[in-house]
Backbone as CSV, one residue per row, in Angstrom:
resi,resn,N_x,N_y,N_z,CA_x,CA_y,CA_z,C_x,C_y,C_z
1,UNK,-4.528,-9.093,7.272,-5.195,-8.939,5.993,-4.198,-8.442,4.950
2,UNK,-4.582,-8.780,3.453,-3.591,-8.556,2.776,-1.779,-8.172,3.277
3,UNK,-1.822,-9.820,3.726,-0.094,-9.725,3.595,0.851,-10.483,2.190
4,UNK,0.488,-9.377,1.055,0.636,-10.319,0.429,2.466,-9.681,-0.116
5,UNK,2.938,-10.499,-1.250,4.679,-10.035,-1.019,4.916,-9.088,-1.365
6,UNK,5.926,-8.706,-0.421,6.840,-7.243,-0.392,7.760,-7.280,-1.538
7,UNK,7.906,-8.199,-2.248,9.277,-8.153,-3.063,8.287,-8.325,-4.779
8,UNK,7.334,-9.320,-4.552,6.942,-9.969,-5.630,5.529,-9.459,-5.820
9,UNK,4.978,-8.866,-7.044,3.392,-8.820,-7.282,2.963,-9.978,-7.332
10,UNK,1.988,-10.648,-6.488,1.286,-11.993,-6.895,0.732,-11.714,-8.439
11,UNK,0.276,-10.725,-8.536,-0.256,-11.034,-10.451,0.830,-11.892,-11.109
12,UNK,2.195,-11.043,-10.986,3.308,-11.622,-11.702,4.069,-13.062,-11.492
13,UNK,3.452,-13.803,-9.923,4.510,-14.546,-9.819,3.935,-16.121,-10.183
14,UNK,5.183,-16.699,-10.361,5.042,-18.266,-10.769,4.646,-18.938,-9.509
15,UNK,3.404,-19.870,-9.206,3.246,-20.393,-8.322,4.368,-21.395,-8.272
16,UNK,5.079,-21.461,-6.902,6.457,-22.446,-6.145,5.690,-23.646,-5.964
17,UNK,6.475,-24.531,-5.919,6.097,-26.349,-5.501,5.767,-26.158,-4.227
18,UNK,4.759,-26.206,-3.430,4.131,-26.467,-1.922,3.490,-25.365,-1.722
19,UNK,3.229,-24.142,-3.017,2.366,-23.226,-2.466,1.243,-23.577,-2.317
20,UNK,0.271,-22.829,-1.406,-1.559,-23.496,-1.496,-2.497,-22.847,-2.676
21,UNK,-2.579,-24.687,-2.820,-3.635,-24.346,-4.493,-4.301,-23.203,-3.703
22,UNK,-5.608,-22.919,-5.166,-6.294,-22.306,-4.670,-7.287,-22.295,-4.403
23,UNK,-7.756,-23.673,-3.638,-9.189,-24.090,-3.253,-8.430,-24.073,-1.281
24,UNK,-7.189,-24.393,-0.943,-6.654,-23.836,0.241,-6.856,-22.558,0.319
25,UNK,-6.307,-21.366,-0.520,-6.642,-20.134,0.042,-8.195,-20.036,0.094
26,UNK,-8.610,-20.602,-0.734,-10.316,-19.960,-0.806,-10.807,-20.206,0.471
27,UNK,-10.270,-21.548,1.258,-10.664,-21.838,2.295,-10.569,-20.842,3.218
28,UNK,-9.243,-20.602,3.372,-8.671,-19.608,4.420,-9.239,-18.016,4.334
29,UNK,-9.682,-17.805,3.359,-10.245,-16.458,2.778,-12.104,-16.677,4.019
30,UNK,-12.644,-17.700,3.505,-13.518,-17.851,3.969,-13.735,-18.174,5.371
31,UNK,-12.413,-18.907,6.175,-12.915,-18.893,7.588,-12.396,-17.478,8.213
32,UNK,-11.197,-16.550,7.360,-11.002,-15.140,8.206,-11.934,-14.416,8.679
33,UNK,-12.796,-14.716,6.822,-13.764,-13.506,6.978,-14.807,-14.307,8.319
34,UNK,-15.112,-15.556,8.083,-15.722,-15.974,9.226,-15.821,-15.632,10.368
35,UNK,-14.666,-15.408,10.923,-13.786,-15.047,12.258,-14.023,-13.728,12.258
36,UNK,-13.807,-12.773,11.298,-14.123,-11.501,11.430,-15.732,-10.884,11.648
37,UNK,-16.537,-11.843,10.958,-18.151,-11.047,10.920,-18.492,-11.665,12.408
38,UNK,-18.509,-12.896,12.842,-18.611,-13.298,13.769,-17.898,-12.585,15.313
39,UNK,-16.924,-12.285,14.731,-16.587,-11.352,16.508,-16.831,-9.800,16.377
40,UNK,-17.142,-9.427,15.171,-18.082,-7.623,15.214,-19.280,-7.912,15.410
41,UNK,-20.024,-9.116,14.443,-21.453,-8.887,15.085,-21.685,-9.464,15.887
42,UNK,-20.843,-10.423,16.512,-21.808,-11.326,17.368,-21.455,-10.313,18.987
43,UNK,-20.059,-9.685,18.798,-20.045,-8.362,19.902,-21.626,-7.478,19.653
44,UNK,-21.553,-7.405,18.622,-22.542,-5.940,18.605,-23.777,-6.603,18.962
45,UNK,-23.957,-7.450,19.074,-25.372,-8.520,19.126,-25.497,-8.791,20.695
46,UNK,-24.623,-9.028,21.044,-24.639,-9.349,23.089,-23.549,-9.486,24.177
47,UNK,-23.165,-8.106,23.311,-22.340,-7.026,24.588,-22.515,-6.090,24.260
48,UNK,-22.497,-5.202,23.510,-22.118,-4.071,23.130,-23.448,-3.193,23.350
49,UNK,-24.650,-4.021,23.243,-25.997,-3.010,23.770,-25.559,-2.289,25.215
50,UNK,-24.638,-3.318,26.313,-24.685,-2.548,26.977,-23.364,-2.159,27.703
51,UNK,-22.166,-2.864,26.649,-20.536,-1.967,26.850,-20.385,-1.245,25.896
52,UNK,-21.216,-1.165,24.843,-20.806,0.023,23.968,-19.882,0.152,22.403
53,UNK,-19.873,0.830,21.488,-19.648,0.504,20.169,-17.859,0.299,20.445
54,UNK,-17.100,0.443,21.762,-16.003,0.516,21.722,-15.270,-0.511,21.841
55,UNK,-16.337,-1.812,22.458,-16.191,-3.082,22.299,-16.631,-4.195,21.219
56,UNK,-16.792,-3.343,19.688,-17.575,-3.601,18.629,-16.049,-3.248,17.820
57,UNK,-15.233,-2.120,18.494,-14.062,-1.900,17.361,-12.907,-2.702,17.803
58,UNK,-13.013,-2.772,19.301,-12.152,-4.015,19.686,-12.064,-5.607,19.156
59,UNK,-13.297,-6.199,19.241,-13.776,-6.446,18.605,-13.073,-7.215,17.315
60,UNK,-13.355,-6.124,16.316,-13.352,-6.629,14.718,-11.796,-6.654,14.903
61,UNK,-10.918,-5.590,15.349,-9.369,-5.499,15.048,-8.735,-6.424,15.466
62,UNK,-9.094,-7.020,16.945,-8.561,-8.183,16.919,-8.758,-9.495,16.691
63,UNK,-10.301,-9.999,15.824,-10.654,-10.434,14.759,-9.872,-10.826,13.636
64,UNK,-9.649,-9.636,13.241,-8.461,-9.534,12.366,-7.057,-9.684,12.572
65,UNK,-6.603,-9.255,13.390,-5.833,-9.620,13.666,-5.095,-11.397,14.099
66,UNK,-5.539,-12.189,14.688,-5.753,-13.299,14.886,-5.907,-14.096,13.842
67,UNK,-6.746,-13.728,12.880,-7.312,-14.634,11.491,-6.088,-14.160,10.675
68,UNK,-5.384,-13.150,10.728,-4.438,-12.724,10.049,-3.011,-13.693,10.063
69,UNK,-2.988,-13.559,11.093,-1.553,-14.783,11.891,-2.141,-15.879,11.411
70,UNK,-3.024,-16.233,11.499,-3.637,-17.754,11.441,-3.868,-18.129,10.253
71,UNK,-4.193,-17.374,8.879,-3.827,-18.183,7.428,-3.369,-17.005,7.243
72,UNK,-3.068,-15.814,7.176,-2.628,-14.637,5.984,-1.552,-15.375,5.167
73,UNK,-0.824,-16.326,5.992,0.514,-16.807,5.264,-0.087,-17.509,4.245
74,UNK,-1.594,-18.173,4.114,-1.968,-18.887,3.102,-2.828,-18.221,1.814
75,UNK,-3.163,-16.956,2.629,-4.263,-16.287,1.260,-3.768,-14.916,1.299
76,UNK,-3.136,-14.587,1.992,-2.670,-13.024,1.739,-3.955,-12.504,3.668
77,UNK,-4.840,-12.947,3.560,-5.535,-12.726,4.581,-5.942,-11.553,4.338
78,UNK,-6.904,-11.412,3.330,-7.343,-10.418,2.942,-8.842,-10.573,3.568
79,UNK,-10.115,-11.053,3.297,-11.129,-11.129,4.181,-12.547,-10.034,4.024
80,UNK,-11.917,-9.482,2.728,-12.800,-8.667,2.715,-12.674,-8.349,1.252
81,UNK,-13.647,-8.168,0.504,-13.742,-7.826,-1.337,-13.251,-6.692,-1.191
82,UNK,-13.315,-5.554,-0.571,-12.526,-4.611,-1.025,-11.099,-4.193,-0.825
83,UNK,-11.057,-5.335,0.057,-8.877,-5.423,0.136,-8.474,-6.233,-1.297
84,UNK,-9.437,-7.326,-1.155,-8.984,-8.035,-2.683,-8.794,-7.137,-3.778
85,UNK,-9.626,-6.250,-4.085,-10.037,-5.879,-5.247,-8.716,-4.280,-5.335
86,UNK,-9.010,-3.629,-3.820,-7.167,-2.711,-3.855,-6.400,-2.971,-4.053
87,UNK,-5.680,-4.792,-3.539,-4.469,-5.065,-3.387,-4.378,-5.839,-5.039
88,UNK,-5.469,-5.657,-5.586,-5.368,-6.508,-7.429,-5.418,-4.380,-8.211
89,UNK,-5.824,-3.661,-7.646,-5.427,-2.241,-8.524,-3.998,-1.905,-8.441
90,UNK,-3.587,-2.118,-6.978,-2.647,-1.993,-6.701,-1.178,-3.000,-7.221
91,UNK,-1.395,-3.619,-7.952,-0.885,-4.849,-8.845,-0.265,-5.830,-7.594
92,UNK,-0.610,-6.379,-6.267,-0.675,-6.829,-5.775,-1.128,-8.306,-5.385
93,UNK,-2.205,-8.261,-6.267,-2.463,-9.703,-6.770,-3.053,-9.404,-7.942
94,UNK,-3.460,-10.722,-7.978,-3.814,-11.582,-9.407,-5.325,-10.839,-9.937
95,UNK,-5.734,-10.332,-10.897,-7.027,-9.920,-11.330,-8.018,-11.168,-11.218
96,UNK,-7.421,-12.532,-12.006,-8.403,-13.883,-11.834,-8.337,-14.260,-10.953
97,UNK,-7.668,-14.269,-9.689,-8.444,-14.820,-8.283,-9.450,-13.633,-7.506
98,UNK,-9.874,-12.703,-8.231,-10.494,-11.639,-7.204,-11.988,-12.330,-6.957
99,UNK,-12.675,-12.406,-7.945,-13.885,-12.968,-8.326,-14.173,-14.188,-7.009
100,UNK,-13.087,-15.279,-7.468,-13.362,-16.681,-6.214,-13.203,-16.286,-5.211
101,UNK,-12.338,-15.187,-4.650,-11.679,-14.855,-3.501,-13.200,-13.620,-2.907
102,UNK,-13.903,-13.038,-3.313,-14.998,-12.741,-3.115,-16.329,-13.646,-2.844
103,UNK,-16.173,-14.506,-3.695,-17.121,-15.446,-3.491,-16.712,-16.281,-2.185
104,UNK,-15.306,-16.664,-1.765,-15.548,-17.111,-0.335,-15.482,-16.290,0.577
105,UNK,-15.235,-14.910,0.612,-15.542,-14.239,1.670,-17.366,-13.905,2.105
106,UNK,-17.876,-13.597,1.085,-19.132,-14.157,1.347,-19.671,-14.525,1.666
107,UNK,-19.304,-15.610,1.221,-19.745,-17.370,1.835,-18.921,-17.349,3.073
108,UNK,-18.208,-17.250,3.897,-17.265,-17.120,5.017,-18.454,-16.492,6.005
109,UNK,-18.455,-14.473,5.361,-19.369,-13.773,5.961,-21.010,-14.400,6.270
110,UNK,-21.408,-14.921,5.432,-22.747,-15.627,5.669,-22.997,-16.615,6.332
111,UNK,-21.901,-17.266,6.562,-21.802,-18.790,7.235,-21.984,-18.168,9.167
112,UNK,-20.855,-17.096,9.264,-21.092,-16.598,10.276,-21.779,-15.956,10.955
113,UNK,-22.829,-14.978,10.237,-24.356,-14.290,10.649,-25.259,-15.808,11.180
114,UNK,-24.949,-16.672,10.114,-26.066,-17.903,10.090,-26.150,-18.667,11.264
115,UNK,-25.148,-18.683,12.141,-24.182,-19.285,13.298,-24.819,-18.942,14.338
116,UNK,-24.878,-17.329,13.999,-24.646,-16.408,15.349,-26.691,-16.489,15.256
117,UNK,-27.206,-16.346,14.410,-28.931,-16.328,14.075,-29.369,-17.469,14.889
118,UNK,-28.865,-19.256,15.045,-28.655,-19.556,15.684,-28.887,-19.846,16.996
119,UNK,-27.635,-18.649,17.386,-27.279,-18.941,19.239,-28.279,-18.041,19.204
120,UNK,-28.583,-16.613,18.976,-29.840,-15.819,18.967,-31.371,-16.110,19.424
121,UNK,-31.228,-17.224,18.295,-32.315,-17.960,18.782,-33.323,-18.206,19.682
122,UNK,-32.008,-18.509,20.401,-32.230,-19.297,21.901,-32.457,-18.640,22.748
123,UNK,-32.585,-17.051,22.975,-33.423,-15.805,23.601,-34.019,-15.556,23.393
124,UNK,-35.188,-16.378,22.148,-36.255,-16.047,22.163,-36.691,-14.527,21.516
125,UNK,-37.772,-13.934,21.479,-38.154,-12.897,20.892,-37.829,-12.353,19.382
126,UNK,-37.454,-11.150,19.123,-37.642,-11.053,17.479,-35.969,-11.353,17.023
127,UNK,-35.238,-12.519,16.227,-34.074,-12.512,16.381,-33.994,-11.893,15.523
128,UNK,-34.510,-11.849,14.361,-34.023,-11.126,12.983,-34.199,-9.692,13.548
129,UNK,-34.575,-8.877,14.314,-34.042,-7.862,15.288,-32.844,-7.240,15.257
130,UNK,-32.098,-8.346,16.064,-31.028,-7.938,16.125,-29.874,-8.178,15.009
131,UNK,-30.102,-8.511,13.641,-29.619,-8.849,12.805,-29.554,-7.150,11.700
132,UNK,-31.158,-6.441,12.241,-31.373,-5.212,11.461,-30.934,-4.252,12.576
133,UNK,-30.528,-4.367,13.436,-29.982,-3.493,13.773,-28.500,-2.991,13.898
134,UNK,-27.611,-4.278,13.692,-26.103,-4.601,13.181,-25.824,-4.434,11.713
135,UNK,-26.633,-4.425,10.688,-27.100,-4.106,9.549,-26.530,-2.178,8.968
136,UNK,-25.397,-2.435,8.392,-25.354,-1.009,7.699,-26.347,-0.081,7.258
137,UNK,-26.310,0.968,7.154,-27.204,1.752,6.887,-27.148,3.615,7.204
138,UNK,-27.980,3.807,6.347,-27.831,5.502,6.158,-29.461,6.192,6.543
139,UNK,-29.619,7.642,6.189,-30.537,7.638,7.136,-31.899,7.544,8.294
140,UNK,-32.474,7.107,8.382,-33.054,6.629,9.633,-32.462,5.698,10.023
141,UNK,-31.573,4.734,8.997,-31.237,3.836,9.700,-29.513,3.705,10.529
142,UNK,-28.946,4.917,10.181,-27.849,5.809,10.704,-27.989,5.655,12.140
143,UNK,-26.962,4.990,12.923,-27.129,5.236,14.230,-26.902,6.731,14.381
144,UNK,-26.293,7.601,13.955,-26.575,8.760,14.477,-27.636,9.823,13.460
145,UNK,-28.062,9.136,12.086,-29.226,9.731,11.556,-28.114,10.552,10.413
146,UNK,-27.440,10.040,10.550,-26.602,10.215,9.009,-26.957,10.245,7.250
147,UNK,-26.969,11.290,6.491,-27.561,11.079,5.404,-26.410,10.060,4.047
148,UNK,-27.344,9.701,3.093,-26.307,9.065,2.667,-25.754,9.621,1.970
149,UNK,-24.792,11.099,1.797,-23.743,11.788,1.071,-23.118,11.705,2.365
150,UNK,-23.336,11.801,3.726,-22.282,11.786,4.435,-21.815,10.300,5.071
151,UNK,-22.683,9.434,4.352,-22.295,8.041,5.081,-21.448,7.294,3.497
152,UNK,-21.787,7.739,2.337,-20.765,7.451,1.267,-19.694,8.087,1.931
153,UNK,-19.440,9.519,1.897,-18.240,9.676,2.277,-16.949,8.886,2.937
154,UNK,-17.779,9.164,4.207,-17.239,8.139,4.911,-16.793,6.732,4.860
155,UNK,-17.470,5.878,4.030,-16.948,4.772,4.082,-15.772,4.668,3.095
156,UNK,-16.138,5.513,2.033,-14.774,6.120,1.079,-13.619,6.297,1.660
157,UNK,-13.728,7.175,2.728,-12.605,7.521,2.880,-12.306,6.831,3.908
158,UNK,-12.552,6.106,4.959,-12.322,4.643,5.878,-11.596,3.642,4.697
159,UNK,-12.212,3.482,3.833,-11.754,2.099,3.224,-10.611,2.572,2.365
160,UNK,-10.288,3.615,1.303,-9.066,4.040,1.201,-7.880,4.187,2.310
161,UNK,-8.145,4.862,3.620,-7.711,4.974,4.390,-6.754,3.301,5.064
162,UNK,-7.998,2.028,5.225,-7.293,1.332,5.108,-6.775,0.337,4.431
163,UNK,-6.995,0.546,3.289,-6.066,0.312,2.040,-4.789,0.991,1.974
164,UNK,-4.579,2.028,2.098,-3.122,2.519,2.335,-2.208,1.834,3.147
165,UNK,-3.187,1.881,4.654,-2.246,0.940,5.536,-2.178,-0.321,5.521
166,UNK,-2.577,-1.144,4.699,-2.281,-2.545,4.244,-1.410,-2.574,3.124
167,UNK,-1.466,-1.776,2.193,-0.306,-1.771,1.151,1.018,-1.571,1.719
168,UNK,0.938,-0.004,2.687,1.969,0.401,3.379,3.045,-0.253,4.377
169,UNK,1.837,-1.388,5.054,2.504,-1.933,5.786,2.888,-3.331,5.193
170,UNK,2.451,-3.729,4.149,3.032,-5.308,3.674,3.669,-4.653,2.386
171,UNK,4.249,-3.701,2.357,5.545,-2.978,1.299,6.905,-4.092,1.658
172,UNK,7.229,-4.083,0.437,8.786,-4.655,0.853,9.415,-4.237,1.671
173,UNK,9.354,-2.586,1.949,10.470,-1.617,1.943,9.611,-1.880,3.799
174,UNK,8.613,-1.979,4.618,8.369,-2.108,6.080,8.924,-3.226,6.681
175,UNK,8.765,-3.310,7.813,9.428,-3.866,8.796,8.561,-5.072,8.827
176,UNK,9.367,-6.602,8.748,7.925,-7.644,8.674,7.575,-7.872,9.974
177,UNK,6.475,-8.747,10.291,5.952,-9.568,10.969,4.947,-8.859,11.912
178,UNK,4.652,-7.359,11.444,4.094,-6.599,11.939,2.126,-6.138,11.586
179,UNK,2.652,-6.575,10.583,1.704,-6.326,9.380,-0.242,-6.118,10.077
180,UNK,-0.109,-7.728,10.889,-1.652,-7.900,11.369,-1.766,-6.740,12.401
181,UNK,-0.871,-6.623,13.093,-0.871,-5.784,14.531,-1.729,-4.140,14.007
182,UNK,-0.668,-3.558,12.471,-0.821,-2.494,12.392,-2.225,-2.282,11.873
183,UNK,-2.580,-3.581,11.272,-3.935,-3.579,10.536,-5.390,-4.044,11.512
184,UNK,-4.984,-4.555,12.079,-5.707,-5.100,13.125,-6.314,-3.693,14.280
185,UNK,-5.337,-2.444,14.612,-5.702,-1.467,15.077,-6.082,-0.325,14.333
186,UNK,-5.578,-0.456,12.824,-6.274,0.343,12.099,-7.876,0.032,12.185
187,UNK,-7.933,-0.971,11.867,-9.752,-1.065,11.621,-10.058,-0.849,12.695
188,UNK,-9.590,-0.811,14.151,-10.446,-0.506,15.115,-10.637,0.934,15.534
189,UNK,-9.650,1.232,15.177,-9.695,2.922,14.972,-10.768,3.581,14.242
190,UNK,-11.083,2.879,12.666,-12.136,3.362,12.055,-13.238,3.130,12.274
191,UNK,-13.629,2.110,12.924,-14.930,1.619,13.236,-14.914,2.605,14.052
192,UNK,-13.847,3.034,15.368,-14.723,3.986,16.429,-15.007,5.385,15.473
193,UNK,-14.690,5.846,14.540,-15.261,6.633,13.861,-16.388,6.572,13.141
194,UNK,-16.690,5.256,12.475,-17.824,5.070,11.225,-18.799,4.386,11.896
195,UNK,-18.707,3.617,13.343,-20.033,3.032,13.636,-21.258,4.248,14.182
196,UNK,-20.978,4.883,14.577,-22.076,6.405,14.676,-22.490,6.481,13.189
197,UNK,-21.479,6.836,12.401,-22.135,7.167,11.117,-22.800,6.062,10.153
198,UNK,-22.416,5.079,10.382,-23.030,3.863,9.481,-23.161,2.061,10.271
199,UNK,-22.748,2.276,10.954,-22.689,1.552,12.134,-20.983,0.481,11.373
200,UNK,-20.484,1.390,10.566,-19.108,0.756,9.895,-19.220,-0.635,9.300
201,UNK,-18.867,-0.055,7.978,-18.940,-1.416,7.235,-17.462,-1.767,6.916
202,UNK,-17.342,-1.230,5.668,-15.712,-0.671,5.242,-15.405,-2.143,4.522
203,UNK,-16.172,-2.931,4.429,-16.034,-4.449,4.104,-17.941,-4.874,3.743
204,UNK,-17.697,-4.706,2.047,-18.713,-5.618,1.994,-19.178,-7.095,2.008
205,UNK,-18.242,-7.873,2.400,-18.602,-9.451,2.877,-19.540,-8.936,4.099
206,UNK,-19.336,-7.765,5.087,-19.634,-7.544,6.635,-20.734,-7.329,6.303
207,UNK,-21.751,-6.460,5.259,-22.627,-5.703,5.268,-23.250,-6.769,4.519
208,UNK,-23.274,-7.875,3.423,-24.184,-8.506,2.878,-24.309,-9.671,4.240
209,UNK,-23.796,-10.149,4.825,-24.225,-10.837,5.853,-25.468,-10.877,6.934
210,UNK,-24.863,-9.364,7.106,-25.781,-9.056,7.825,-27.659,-8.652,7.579
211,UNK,-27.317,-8.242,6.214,-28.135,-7.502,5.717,-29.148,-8.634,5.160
212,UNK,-28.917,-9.853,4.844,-29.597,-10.958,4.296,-30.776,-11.683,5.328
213,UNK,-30.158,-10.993,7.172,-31.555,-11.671,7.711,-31.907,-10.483,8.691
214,UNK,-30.876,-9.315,7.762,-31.697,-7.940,8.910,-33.361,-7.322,8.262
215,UNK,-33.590,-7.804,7.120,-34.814,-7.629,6.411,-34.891,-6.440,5.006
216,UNK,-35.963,-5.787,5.360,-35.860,-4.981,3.465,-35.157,-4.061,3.367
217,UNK,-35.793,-3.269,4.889,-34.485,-1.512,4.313,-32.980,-2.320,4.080
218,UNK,-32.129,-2.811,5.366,-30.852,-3.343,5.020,-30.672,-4.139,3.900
219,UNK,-31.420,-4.660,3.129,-31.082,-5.243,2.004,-31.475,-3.701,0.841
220,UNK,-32.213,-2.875,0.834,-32.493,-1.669,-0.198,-31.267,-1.239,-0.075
221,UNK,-30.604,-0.931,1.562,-29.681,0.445,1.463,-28.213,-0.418,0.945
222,UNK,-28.078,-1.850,0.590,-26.799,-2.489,0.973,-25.680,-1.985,-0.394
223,UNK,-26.569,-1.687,-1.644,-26.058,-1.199,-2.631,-25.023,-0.097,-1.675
224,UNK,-25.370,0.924,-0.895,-24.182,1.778,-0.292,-22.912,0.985,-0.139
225,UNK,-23.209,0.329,0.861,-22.168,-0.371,1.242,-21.194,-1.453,0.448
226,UNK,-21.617,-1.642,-0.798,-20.989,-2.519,-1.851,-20.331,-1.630,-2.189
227,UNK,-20.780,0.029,-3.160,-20.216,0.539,-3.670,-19.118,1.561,-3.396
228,UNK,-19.458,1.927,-1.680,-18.549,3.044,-1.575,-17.298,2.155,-0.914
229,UNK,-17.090,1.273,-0.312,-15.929,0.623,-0.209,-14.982,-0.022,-0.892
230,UNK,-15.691,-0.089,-2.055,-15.131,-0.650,-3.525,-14.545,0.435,-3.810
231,UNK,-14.963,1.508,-4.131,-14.786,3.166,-4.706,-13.198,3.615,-3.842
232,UNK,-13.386,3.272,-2.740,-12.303,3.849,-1.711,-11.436,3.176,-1.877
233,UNK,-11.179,1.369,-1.849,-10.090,0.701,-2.524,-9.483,0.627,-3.549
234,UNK,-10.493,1.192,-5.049,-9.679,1.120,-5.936,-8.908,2.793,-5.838
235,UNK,-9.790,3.735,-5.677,-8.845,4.718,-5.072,-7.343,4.449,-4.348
236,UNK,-7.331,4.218,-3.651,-6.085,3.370,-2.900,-5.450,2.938,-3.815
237,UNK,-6.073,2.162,-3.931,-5.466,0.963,-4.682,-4.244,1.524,-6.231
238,UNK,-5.229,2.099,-6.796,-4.480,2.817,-7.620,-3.413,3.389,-7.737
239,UNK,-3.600,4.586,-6.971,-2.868,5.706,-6.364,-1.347,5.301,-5.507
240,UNK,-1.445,4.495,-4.877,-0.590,4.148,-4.205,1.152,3.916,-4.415
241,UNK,1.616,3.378,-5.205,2.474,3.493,-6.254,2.798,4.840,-6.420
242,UNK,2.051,5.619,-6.902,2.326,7.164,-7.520,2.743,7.646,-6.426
243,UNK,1.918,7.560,-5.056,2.033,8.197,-4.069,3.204,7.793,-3.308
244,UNK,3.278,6.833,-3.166,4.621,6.519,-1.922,5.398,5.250,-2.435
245,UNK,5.239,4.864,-3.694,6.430,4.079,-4.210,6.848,4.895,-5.842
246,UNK,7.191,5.803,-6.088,7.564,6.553,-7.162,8.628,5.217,-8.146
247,UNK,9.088,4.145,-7.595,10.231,3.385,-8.354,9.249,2.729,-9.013
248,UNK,7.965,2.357,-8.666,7.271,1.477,-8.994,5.613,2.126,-10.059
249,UNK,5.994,3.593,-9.632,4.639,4.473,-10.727,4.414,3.562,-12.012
């Protein structure tokens, strides 16, 4: 996710002869995120009832990871609106591709709930069930009964958190080819922290997906999950520069 250049701000740079328009990245934006909602929820949907949220963080990281290798070279492999929207505070990319580049993660994220609703199906009983129960949320709907000042928090500081390490690690100044690996275990790290508290979003493409056939509360509470991961990236996003590239404040 966001590997985008170490040397060059995409805001600033001249698109090269053979780069991918940008109906290619949009593509690639949209099957990551694909790849990503699809192997957290469709884990959390029929395994994880009974291996557990630790195969839900496995899961998404190497999700990511994988979709990362597999286009990042074409879209930055970002996959999620609130990497877009850090790595554009962070002057990292372009302000006018954030908008399209949201709109196919979306559409990516939705394509893949729709998939998985589906194979669901085909077991019969209440599927939209298990759609509200993969579904973000604060409290009653808190897997551990979390209120929502402590489930904003949290996703604040998860999604800053990995915003740092995506800037940090696709810096000019890091070591390349590393990039998905480090990001790929970051998010799994946070999920084993934030799925108790919110069942981890940290990505709103993840949470409107889900939330579109988990029913009313997950669609009432989803405003959380739009806003505090947004909040935590441009935090990041901002800051970052000041903080650990001083040449570049």
């Amino acid at each position: 996710m966001a590997q985008v250049s170490k040397t060059t701000p995409v805001a600033n740079a001249d698109v090269a002869i053979g780069s991918p328009t940008l109906m290619q990245r949009l593509i690639a934006e949209a099957f990551g995120t694909f790849v990503l909602v699809a192997g957290v929820i469709g884990t959390a949907m029929f395994f994880a009832p009974t291996a557990g949220p630790l195969t839900v963080a496995l899961a998404v990281g190497l999700a990511v990871m994988g979709a990362a290798y597999a286009v990042g070279h074409i879209s930055g492999g970002h996959f999620n609106p609130a990497v877009t929207i850090g790595a554009a505070a962070a002057g990292r990319f372009a302000w006018r591709d954030v908008l399209p580049y949201i709109g196919a993660q979306i559409v990516g994220g939705a394509l893949a709930t729709t998939v998985l609703l589906g194979v669901r199906a085909g077991a019969g009983g209440d599927v939209f069930a298990s759609f509200t129960g993969t579904s973000n949320g604060y409290g009653d709907s808190s897997p551990g009964g979390f209120a929502l000042p402590s489930v904003l928090l949290a996703e604040v500081v998860a999604t800053a958190v990995f915003l740092y390490i995506i800037l940090g690690v696709t810096d000019r100044r890091a070591p390349s080819g590393f990039a998905p690996i480090s990001i790929g275990l970051t998010l799994t790290m946070l999920h084993l922290v934030t799925i108790p508290v919110s069942n981890a979003s940290i990505n709103p493409a993840r949470s409107i997906a889900t939330a579109i056939y988990g029913g009313a509360v997950p669609l009432e509470q989803l405003w959380a999950f739009i806003v505090a991961p947004i909040v935590g990236a441009l935090i990041a996003g901002f800051s970052y520069n000041f903080l650990f590239d001083r040449k570049r404040a």
